[in-house]
DOKOL-438142 format. One record per residue (C-alpha): residue number from 1; residue in three letters; chain; x, y, z negated. Coordinates in pm, whole numbers, plus 32768, in hexadecimal, padded with zeros to 4 digits. Layout:
BEGIN
<NUM; 'ALA'; 'A'; <X; Y; Z>>
...
END
This chain:
BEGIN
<1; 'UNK'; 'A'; <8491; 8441; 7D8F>>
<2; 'UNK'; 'A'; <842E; 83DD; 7C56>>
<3; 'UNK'; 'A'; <8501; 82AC; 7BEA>>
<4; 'UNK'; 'A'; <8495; 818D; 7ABE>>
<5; 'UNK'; 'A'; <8599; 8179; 7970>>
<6; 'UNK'; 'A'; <85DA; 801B; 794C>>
<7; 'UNK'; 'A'; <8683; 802C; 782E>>
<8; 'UNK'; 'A'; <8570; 80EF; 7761>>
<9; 'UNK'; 'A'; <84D4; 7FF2; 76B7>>
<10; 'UNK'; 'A'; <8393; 8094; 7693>>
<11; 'UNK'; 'A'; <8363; 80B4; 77F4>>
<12; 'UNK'; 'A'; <83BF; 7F4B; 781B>>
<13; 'UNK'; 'A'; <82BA; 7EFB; 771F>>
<14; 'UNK'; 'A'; <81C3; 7FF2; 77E3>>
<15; 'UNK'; 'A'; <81E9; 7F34; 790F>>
<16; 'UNK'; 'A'; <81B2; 7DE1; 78A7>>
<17; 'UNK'; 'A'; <8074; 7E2A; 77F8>>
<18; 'UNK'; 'A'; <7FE8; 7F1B; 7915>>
<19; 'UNK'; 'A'; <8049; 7EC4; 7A8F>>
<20; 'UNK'; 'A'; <80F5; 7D67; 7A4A>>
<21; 'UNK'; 'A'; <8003; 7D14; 795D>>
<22; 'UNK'; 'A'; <7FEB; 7B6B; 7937>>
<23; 'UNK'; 'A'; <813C; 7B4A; 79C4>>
<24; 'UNK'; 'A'; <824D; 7A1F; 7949>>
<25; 'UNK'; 'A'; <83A8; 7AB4; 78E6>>
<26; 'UNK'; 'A'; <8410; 7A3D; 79FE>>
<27; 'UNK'; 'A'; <8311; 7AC7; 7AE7>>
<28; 'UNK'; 'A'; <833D; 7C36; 7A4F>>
<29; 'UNK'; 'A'; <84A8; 7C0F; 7A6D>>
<30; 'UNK'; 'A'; <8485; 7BBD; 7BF3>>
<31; 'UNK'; 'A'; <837D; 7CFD; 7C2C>>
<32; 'UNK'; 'A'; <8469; 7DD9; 7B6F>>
<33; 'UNK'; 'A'; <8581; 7D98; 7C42>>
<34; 'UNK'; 'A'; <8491; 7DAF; 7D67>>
<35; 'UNK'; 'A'; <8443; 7EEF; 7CF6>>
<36; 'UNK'; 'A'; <85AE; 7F81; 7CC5>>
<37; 'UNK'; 'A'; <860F; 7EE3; 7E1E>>
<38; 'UNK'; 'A'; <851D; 7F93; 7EEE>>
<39; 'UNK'; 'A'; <8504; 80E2; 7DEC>>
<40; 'UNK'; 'A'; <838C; 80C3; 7DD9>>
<41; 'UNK'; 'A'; <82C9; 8124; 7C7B>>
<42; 'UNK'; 'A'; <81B7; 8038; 7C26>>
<43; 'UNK'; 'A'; <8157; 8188; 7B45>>
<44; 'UNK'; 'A'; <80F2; 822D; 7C6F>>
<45; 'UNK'; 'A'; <8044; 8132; 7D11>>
<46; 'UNK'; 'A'; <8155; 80DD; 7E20>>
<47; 'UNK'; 'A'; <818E; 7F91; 7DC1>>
<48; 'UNK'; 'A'; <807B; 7E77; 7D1A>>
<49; 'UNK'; 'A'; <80C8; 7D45; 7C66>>
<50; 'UNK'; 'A'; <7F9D; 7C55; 7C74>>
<51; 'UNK'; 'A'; <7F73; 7B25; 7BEF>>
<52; 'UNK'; 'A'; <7ECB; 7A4D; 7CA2>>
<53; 'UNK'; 'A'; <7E51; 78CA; 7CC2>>
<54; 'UNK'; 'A'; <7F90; 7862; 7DA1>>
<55; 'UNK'; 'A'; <809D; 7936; 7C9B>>
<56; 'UNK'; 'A'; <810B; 7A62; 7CB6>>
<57; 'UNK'; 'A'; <80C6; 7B6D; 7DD7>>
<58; 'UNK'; 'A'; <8191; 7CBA; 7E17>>
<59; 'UNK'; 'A'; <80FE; 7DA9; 7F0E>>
<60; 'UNK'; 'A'; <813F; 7F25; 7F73>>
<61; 'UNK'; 'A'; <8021; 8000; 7F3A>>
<62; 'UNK'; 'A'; <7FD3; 80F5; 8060>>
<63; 'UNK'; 'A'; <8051; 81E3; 7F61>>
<64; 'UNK'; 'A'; <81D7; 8106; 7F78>>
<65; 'UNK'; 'A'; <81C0; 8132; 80FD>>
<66; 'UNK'; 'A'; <819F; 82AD; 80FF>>
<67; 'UNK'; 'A'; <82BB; 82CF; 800E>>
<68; 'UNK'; 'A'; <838F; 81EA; 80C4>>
<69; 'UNK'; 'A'; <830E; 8280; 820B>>
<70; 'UNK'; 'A'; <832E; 8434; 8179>>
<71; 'UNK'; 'A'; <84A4; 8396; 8124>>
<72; 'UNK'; 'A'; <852B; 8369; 827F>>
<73; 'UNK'; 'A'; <85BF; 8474; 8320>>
<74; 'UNK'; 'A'; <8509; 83F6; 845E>>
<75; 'UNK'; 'A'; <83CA; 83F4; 83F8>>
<76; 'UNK'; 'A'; <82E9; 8522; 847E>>
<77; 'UNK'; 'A'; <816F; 84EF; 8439>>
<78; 'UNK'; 'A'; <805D; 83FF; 8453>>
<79; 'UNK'; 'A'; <7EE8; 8427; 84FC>>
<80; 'UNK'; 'A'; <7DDC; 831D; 8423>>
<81; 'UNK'; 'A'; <7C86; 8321; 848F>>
<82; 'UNK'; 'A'; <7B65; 81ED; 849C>>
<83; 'UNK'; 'A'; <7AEF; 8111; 85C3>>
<84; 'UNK'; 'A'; <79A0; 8178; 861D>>
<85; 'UNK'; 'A'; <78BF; 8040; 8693>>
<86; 'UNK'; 'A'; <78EC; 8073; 87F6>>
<87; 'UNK'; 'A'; <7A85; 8064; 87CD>>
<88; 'UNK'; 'A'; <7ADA; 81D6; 87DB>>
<89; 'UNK'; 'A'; <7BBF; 826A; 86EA>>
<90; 'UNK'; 'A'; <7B4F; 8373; 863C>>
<91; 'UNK'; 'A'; <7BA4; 8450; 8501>>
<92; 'UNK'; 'A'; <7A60; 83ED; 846E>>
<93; 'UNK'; 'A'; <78E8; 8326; 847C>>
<94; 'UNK'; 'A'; <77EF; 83AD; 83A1>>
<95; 'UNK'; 'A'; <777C; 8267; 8324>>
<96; 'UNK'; 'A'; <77F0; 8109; 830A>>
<97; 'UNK'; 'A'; <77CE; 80B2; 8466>>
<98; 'UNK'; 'A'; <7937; 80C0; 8499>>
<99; 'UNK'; 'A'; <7A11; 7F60; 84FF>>
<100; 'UNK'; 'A'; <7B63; 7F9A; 8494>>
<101; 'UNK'; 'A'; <7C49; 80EA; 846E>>
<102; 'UNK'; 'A'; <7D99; 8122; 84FC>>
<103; 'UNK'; 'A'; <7EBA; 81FD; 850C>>
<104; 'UNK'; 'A'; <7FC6; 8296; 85EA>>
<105; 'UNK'; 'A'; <810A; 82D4; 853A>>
<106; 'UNK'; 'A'; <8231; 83C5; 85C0>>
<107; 'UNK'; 'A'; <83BD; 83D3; 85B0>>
<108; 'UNK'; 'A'; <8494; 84DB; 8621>>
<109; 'UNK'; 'A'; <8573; 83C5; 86E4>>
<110; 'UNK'; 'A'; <844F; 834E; 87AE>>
<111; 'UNK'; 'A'; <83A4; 840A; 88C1>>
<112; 'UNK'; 'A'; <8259; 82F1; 8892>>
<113; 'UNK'; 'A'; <81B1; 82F2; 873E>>
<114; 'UNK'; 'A'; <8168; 8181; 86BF>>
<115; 'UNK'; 'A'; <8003; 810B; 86B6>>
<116; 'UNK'; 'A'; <7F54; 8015; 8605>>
<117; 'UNK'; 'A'; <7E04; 7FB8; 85A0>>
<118; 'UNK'; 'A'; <7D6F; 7EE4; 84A6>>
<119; 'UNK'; 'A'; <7BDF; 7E3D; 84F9>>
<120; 'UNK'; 'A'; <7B04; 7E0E; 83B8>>
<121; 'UNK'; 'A'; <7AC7; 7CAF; 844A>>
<122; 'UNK'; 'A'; <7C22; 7C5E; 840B>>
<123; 'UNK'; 'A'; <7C5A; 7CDE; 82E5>>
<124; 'UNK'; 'A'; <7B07; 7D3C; 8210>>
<125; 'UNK'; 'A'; <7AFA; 7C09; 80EA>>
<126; 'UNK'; 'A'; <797C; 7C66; 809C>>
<127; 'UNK'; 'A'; <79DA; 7CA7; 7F19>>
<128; 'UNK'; 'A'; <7AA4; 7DB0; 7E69>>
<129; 'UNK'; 'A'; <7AEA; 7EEE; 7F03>>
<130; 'UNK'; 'A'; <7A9E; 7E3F; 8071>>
<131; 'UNK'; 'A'; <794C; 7E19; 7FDE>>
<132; 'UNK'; 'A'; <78EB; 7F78; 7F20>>
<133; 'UNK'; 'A'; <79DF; 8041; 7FBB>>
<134; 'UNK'; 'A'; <7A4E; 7FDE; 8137>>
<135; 'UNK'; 'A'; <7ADD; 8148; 818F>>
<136; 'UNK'; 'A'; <7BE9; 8122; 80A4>>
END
């Protein structure tokens, strides 16, 4: 795992005028330490810093979760597919017809994999990537 050197200056400087761009001193200060406490690199998309009209927001990127997820010991695959419009899940629908996605995940100190999906109806904002690009 690739880790973030703190005290390089340069990447300090990187940082606050790429993925925590807009941020006070004292809102970079609190995503930094975010991002040393969980181990996360906002360099490889794991972690975002977003600014936003209620302050500052710090989420994990899907990217975060598998690193965080390929780091336990327990972990031991994951199915992801889509929600086809009659509720199935499947790997796949060959258009946009799809309402929502979901995944199993599986540990080695559980004989039932978790489930969980997520419905475009909860979730879709109709602007961004919800807009052009549902699937991701």
């Amino acid at each position: 795992m690739q880790t973030i050197d703190y005290d390089d200056k340069q990447i300090v400087k990187t940082m606050q005028e790429t993925v925590a761009r807009g941020t006070t001193p004292a809102e970079f200060a609190l995503f930094v330490q975010y991002c040393k406490a969980t181990g996360l690199n906002p360099f490889k998309k794991e972690i975002w810093c977003i600014k936003a009209n209620q302050g500052l927001q710090i989420m994990t990127g899907i990217n975060g979760f598998w690193a965080i997820a390929n780091a336990s010991d327990t972990f031991d695959g994951a199915e992801v597919g889509l929600i086809n419009a009659s509720g199935e899940w499947v790997k796949t629908v060959p258009d946009n017809s799809f309402i929502g996605a979901w995944c199993r995940v599986y540990r080695k100190d559980r004989r039932i994999p978790m489930e969980g999906e997520a419905l475009l109806a909860d979730y879709a904002k109709g602007f961004g990537l919800w807009k052009t690009a549902p699937r991701i």
